[in-house]
N, C-alpha and C positions, 0 to 999 in steps of 0.2 A: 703372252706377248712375244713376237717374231722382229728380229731384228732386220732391217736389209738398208742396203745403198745404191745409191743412185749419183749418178754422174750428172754431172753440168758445164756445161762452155762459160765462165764467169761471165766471159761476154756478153754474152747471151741473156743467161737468169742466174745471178749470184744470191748466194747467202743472205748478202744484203739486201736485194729485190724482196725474198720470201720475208727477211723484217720486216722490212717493210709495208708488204701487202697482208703481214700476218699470215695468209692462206691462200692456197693456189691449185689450180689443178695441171697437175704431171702430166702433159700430153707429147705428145712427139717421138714416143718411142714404137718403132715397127719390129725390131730385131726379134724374130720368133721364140726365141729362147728367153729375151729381156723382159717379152710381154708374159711368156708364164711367170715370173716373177712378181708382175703388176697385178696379175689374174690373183696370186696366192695373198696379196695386201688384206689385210682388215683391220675394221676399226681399234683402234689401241693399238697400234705396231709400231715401232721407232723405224725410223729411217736417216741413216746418216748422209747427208751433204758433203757430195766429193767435188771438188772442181777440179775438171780436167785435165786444165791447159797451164802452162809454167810447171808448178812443182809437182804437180797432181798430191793433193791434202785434204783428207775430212775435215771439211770447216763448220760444219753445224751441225744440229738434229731437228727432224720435223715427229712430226706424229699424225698417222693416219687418220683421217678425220670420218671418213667415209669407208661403205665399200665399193671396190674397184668396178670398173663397168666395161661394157664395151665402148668406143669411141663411134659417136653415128656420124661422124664427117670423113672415118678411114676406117676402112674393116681391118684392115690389119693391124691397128694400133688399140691400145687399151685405158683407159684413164681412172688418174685414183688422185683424193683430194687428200692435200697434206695443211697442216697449221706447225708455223712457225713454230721452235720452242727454244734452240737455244742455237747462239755464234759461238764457237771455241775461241780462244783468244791463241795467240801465236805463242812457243812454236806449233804448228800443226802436225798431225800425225802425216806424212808423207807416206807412200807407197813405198819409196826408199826405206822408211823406218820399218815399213811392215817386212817387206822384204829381209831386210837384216836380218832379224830373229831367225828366218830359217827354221818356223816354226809352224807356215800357215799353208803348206801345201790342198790342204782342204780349201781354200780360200780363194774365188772365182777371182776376184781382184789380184791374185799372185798368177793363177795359171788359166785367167780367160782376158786378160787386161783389156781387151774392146767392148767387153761387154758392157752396158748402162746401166742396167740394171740387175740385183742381185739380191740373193740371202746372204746375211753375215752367220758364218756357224757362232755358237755359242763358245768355243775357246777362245775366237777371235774378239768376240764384244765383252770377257772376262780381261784378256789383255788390254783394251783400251779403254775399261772401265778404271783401269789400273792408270792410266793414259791421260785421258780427257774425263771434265767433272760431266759423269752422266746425269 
């Protein structure tokens, strides 16, 4: 099992939306690099729930339900189905936390910060397994 994260506009599709619907499919992402990410998904994989915009914070987990596909309404974009599994409760792991540490330079979220989509390395989901109840 592969860890990765994924970015959200709360606006847009929150934490709360994916409890709600329990399961959803990931679509909208075109960034070349974001979609090898999408492409590498399969079934059984966590994926952490970031939102964006204010704090930028892992607020929840999904779990890949499916495997990834190609998207037949945009060639350049890729899709992968996730299900609900859990909301963190506050405080939330912020980017500023992760940052702190000064410990995650491997970590696309410290040194690609636009990117949507991503693999979390394995020292990184050790630390916040330390963090937030996986």
């Amino acid at each position: 099992m592969r860890f990765f994260l994924a970015k959200t506009d709360p606006k847009t599709y929150s934490i709360n939306d994916l409890e709600k619907e329990n399961e959803t499919t990931w679509d909208g992402v075109r960034n070349p690099q974001a979609v090898i990410f999408l492409k590498q998904m399969q079934k059984g994989d966590r994926v952490f729930i970031y939102h964006s915009q204010g704090e930028g914070a892992i607020v929840g987990l999904a779990e890949v339900i499916g495997n990834s596909r190609p998207d037949p309404k945009d060639n350049k974009s890729w899709l992968v189905d996730f299900k609900f599994l859990k909301k963190f409760k506050e405080p939330f792991v912020t980017i500023k936390d992760i940052k702190a540490t000064g410990k995650f330079a491997n970590f696309r979220l410290v040194t690609q910060s636009r990117l949507s989509t991503m693999d979390v390395p394995e020292n990184v989901v050790e630390w916040l397994g330390k963090q937030l109840p996986l």
